[in-house]
C-alpha positions in Angstrom: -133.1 -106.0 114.1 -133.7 -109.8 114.7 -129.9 -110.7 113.5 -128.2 -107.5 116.1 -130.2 -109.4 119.0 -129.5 -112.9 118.4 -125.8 -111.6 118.1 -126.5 -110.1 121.4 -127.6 -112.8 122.8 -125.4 -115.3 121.4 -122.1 -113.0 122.5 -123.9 -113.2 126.1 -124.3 -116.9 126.4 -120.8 -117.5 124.8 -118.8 -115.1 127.4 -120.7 -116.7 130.5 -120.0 -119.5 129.4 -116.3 -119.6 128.5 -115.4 -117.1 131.1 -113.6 -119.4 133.7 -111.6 -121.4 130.9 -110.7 -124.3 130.4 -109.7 -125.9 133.8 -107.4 -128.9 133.7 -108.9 -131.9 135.5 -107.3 -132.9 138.8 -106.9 -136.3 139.7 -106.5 -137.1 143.3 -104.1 -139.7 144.2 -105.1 -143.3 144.9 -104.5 -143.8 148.4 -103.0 -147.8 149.1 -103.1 -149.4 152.2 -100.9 -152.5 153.9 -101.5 -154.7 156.5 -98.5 -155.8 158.4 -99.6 -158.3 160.9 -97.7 -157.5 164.5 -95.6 -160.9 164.5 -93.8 -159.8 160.6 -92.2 -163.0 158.9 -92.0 -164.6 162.3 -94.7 -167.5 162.5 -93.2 -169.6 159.9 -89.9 -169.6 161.7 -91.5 -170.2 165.3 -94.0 -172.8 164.1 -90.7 -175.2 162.7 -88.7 -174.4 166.4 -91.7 -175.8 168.1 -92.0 -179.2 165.5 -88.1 -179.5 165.9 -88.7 -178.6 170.0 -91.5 -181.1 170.0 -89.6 -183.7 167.9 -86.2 -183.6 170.4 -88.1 -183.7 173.3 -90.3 -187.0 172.1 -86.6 -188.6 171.8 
């Protein structure tokens, strides 16, 4: 009688605990942010008109 109600028991625990599946993970996607400053590639540019500017002008 002991070895019918372990079964039992057993057989319970086992089909609660299997009864979703196996569920594949899901990974969410990493999320990557850029900064772009509001002037672009234009500084660089704008900083050597101003020496060349400044450099005329001191002729």
């Amino acid at each position: 009688m002991k070895k019918i109600a372990l079964a039992a028991v057993l057989s319970l625990a086992a089909s609660s605990a299997f009864a979703g599946g196996a569920a594949t993970p899901t990974v969410a996607p990493e999320v990557t942010a850029t900064t772009s400053s509001s002037a672009g590639g234009m500084v660089v540019p704008l900083l050597l008109l101003l020496v060349v500017a400044a450099v005329a002008s001191s002729n």
